[in-house]
N, C-alpha and C positions, 0 to 999 in steps of 0.2 A: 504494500500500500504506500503510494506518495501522499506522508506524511505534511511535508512540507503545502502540496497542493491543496490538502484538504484545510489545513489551517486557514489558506488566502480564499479558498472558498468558502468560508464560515465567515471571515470578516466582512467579504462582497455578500454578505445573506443569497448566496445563489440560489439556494431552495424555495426564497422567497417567489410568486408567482410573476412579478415585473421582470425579473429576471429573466423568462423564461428565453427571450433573443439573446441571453448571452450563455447560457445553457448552451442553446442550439448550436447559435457560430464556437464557442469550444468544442462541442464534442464534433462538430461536424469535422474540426480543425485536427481533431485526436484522430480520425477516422479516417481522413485523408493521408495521414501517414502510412496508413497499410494498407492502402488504396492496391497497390500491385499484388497484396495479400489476398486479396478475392476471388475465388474459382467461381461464384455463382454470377451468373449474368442479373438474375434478380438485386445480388447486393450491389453488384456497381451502377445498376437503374434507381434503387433506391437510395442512394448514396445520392445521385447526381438528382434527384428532387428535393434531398437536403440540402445543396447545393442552393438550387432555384429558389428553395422557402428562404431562406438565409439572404439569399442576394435581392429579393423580394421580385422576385422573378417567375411563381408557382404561388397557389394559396394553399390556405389549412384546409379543404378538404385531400387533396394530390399530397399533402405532407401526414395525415391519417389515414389515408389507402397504405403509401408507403411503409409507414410505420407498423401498421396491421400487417403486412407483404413480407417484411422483413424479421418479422420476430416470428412468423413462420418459416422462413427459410433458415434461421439460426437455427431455430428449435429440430429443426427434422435435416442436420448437416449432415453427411455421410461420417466425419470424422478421418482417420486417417488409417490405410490397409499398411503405411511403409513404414521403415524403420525410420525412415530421416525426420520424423514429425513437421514437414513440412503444412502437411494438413492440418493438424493440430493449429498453424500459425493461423492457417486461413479459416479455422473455425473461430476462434478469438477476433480475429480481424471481420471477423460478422456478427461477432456476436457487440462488436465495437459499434457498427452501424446500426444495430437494433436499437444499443441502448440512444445512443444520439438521438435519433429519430424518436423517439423518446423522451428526447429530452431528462435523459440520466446522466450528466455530461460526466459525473467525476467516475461513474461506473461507462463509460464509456472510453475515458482516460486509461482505467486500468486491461482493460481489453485488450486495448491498442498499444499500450506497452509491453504488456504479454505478448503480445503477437509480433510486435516490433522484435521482441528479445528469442523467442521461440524460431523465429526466422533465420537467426546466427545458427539452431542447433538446439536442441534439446538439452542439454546439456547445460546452456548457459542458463535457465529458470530457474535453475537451483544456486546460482549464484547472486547475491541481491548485489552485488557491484554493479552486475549488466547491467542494471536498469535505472542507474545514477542520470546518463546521457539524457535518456528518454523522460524521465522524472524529471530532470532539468530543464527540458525544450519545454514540457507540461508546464512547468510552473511560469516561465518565460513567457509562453504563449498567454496564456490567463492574462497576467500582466499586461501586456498589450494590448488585446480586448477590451481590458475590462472598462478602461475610459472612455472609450467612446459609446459603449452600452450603460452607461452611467448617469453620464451627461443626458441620452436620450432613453428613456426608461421604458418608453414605446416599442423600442425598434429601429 
């Protein structure tokens, strides 16, 4: 868990419901990272309506098809037949886009860094250093967001 993340998420009250566009644009932002992690054609459709809601380019209903769309395509993943747990990444990396869509951003943060970190190798999830980089970009990225969703509490 990024510690650090969830602290600056508690201060920005992100749970709060104004919030809810800065929600989005983070996790959307977590979920673009393991954008290449996606084998389902449904999650990089759903991904890129997230996309659209965010840029205000799509409405809430296309962003609740989505989101309904995609937390079935999570939930019924194939998972992984190999040894490389490659697939494993890309299960994380949808189940990143579900939460987004969502609007779960900080469960949608840790997804994507699993999945981020799962991609090196299986091998490295058991190591909590891998996910220093990633927990860093997270916390980074927050931070920059978070002003301009502040200032305008709309959207």
């Amino acid at each position: 868990m990024n510690e650090e993340l969830s602290r600056l998420a508690t201060a920005l009250h992100m749970n709060e419901p104004q919030c809810e566009p800065l929600r989005l644009a983070f996790g959307l932002a977590c979920a673009q990272r393991t954008e290449h992690l996606l084998e389902s054609p449904e999650a990089i459709r759903c991904l890129a309506v997230l996309r659209s809601f965010v840029e205000g380019t799509s409405d809430r209903p296309a962003l609740a098809q989505a989101a309904q769309e995609i937390a079935e395509v999570a939930n019924s993943h194939r998972g992984s037949n190999s040894i490389d747990g490659s697939a494993h990444a890309a299960v994380s990396a949808t189940y990143a886009v579900a939460n987004a869509l969502a609007g779960r951003a900080l469960d949608a943060a840790g997804y994507a860094a699993y999945a981020a970190v799962y991609g090196y190798g299986g091998y490295a999830v058991t190591d909590p250093s891998a996910f220093e980089g990633e927990f860093a970009w997270q916390v980074e990225k927050l931070r920059e967001l978070a002003p301009a969703f502040m200032a305008h509490p709309g959207g």
